[in-house]
C-alpha positions in Angstrom: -10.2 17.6 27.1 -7.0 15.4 27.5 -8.9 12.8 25.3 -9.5 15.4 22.4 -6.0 16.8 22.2 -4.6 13.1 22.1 -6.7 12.5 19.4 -5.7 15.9 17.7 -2.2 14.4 18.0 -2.7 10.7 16.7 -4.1 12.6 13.8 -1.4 14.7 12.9 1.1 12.0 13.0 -1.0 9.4 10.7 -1.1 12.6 8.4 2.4 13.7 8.4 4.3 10.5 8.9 5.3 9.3 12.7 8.9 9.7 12.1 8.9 13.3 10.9 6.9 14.8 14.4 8.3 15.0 17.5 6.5 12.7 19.5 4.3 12.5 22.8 6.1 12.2 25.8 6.4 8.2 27.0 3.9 9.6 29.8 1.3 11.1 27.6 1.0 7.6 25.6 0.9 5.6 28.3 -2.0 7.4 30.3 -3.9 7.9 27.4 -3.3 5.6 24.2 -1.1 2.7 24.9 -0.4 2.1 21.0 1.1 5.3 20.6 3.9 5.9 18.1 6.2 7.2 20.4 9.9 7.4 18.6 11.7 4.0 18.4 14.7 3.6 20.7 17.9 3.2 18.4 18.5 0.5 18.4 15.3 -0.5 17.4 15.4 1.4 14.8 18.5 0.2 13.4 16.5 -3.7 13.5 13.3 -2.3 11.6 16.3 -0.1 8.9 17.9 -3.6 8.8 14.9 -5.5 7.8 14.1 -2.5 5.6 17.4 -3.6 3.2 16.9 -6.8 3.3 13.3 -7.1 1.9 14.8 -4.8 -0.9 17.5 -7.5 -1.4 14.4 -10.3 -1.6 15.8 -11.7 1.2 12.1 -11.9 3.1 12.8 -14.1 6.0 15.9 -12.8 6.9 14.4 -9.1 7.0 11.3 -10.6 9.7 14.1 -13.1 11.6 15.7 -9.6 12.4 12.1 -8.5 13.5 11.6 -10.8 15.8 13.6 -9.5 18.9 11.6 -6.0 19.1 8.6 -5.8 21.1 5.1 -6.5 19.2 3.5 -4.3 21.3 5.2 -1.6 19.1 2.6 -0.7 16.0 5.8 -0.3 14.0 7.1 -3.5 14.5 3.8 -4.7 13.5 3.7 -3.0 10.5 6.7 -3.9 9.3 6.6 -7.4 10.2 2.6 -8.0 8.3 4.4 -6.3 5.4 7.1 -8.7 5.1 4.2 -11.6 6.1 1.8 -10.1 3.0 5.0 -10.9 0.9 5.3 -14.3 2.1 1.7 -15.1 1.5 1.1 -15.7 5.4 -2.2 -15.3 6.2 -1.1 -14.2 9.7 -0.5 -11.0 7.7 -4.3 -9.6 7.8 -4.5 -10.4 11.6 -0.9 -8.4 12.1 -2.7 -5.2 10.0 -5.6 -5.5 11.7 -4.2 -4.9 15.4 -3.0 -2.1 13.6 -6.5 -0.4 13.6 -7.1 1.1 16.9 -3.5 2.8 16.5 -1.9 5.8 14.8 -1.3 3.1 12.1 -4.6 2.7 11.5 -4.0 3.8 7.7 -1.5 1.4 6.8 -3.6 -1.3 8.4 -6.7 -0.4 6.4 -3.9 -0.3 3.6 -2.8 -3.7 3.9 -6.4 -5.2 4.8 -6.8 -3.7 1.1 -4.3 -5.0 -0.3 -4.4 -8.4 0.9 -8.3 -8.5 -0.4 -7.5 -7.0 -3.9 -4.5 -10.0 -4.4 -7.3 -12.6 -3.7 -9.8 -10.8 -6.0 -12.1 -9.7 -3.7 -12.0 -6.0 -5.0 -14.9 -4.6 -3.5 -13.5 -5.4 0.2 -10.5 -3.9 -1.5 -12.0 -0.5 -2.1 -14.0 -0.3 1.0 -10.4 -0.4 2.6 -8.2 1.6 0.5 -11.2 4.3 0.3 -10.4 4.3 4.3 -6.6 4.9 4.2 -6.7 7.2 1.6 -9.5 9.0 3.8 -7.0 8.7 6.5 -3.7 9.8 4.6 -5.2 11.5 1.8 -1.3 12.4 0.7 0.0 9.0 0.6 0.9 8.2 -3.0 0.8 4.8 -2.1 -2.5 4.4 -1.2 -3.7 6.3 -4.0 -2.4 4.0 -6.6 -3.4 1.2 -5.1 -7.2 2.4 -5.0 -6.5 3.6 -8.7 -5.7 0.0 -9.4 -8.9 -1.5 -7.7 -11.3 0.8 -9.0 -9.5 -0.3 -12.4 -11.3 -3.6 -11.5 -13.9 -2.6 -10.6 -15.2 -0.8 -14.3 -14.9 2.3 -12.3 -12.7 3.9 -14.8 -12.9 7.4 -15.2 -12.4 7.3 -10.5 -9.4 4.7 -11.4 -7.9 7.5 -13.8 -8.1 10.4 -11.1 -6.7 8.2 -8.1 -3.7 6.8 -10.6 -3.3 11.0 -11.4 -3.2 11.8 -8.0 -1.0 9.3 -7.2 1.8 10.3 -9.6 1.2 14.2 -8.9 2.0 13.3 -5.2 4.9 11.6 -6.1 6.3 12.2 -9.6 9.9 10.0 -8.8 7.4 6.4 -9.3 6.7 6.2 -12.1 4.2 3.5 -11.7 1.1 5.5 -11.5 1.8 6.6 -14.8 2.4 2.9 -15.9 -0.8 2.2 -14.3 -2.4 5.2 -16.2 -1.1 4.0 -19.6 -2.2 0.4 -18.6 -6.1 2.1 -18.2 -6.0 3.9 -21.4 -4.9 1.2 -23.3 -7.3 -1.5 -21.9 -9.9 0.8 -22.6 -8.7 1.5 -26.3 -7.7 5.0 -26.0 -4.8 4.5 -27.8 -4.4 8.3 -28.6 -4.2 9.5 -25.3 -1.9 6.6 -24.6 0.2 8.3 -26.9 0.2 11.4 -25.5 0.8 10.3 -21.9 3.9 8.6 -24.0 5.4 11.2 -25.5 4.7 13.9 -22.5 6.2 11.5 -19.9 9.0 10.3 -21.6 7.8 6.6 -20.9 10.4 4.1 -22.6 8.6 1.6 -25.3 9.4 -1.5 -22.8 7.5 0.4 -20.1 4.7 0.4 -23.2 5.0 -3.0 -23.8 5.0 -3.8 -20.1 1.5 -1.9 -20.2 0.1 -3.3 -23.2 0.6 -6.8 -21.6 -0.8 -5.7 -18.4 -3.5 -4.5 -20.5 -4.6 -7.7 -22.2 -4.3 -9.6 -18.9 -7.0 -7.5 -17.7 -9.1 -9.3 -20.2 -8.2 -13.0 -18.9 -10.5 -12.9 -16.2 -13.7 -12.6 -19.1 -12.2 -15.7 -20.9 -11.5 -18.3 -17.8 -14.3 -20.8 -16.6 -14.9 -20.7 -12.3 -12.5 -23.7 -12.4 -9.9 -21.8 -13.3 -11.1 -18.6 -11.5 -10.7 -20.1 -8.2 -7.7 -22.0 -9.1 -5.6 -18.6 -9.9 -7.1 -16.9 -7.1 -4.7 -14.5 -5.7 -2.6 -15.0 -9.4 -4.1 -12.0 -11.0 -2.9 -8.5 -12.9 -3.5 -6.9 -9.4 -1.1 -8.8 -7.4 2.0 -7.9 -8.8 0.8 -4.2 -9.8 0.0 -2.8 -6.0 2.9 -0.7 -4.6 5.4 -2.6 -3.5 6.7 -2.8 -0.1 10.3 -1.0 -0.5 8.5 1.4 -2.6 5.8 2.4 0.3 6.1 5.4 2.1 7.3 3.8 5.3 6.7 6.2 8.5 
C-alpha cells in the first residue's frame, strides 16, 4: 500500500513540475525512494538559480563550477549539471541523464537521452526517447517540440506537424514551434500554408528567412557522400533547432 501511494506521488510531481508541489516529508523519501525530489535547501537552490544565469549568459563552465559543491545524489543537481555537460559536448552527459531514470526525473532524462541521440543523427533512438518523456510529461512544451523536430527527420510529417502544434498551443510565449512549423511546411513545398501560418502569427520575414534556410539544410543530408556524413555527425539542422536549455521548463 505504502509502495502504491509513493508511486502516486512520484507521478504527480513529474507531471506538475517538482517545484510547484509540496513535497514528501524527508522520512517518506528516505524509507521508500531514496531519489526523491524532496524541496532543495536554500541555499542550494540559490547554486542551481546561480548556474541557471550563467548558462543564459554562455558562460557554461562557470554555471557547472558553481554546481559542483551540491550533492550528486540530488536528481536536480544531476539534471542540471548533464544539461550544462549536453552543452559542452561531454559525453559524461548521457550517463548523468541516465541515473536520472529510476527517479521523479525520469522525463527529463529520457529527454536528454533524446536529445543527445537526435544531435548525433541517430533519430530513431531519438524518438523512442522523446516518445517516452512526452508519455511521461505529456504537457511539457519542450518535449513536444523536440519530438516534432525528430519525427521531421524521420519523413513522419504530418506526426511532426501535430507535436510542433502541440508544442506551441502549450506554450504560445516560444515562438519556436511555430518556426519549426513554418520550417516543415516550407521543406515540404506548401508554400501557401506557409503563408498563412505567416500572416496569422505575425512571424517577422527574418524569422521566414531563418526558416527557409533551415528548410534547405534539411536537404543536405540527400546531397553528402558517407565521408562527409560521418564527418558532420552531430553538425546537423537538428542540433541547433532542439529547445534550448534556458528555454526548458526547468522543475
Amino acid at each position: 500500500m505504502i509502495g502504491r501511494l509513493c508511486w502516486i506521488l512520484v507521478l504527480t510531481l513529474v507531471l506538475a513540475g517538482c517545484s510547484h508541489v509540496a513535497a514528501p516529508t524527508k522520512s517518506a523519501i528516505a524509507d521508500v525512494n531514496p531519489d526523491g525530489c524532496g524541496r532543495l535547501e536554500n541555499d542550494q537552490e540559490l547554486l542551481i538559480n546561480l548556474s541557471r544565469e550563467l548558462v543564459a549568459d554562455g558562460r557554461l563552465h562557470a554555471a557547472l563550477a558553481n554546481l559542483e559543491s551540491l550533492p550528486e545524489h540530488l536528481p536536480m543537481v544531476r539534471l542540471h549539471k548533464a544539461r550544462i555537460l549536453r552543452l559542452l559536448g561531454d559525453r559524461k552527459a548521457e550517463g548523468m541523464y541516465r541515473s536520472l531514470l529510476d527517479t521523479c526525473l525520469a522525463a527529463a532524462g529520457h529527454h536528454g537521452i533524446g536529445q543527445i541521440a537526435a544531435a548525433d543523427g541517430r533519430y530513431q533512438d531519438a524518438f523512442e526517447r522523446l516518445r517516452t518523456a512526452a508519455s511521461l510529461t505529456p504537457v511539457d512544451a519542450a518535449v513536444r517540440n523536440d519530438l516534432g523536430l525528430v519525427l521531421m527527420h524521420l519523413g513522419r510529417f504530418n506526426e511532426a506537424r501535430f507535436e510542433l502544434i502541440t508544442a506551441f498551443e502549450l506554450n504560445e510565449d516560444n515562438s519556436q514551434p511555430l518556426e519549426n512549423l513554418l520550417t516543415l511546411l516550407i521543406y515540404q513545398g506548401l508554400w501557401q500554408e506557409a503563408s498563412a501560418l505567416v500572416d496569422k502569427r505575425g512571424l517577422s520575414p527574418e524569422q521566414f528567412q531563418v526558416a527557409e534556410e533551415r528548410a534547405r539544410k534539411l536537404h543536405l543530408p540527400q546531397l553528402l557522400n558517407e565521408s562527409d556524413m560521418r564527418k558532420n555527425s552531430g553538425k546537423g539542422v537538428i542540433q541547433y533547432r532542439l529547445q534550448p536549455i534556458e528555454a526548458e521548463n526547468v522543475p
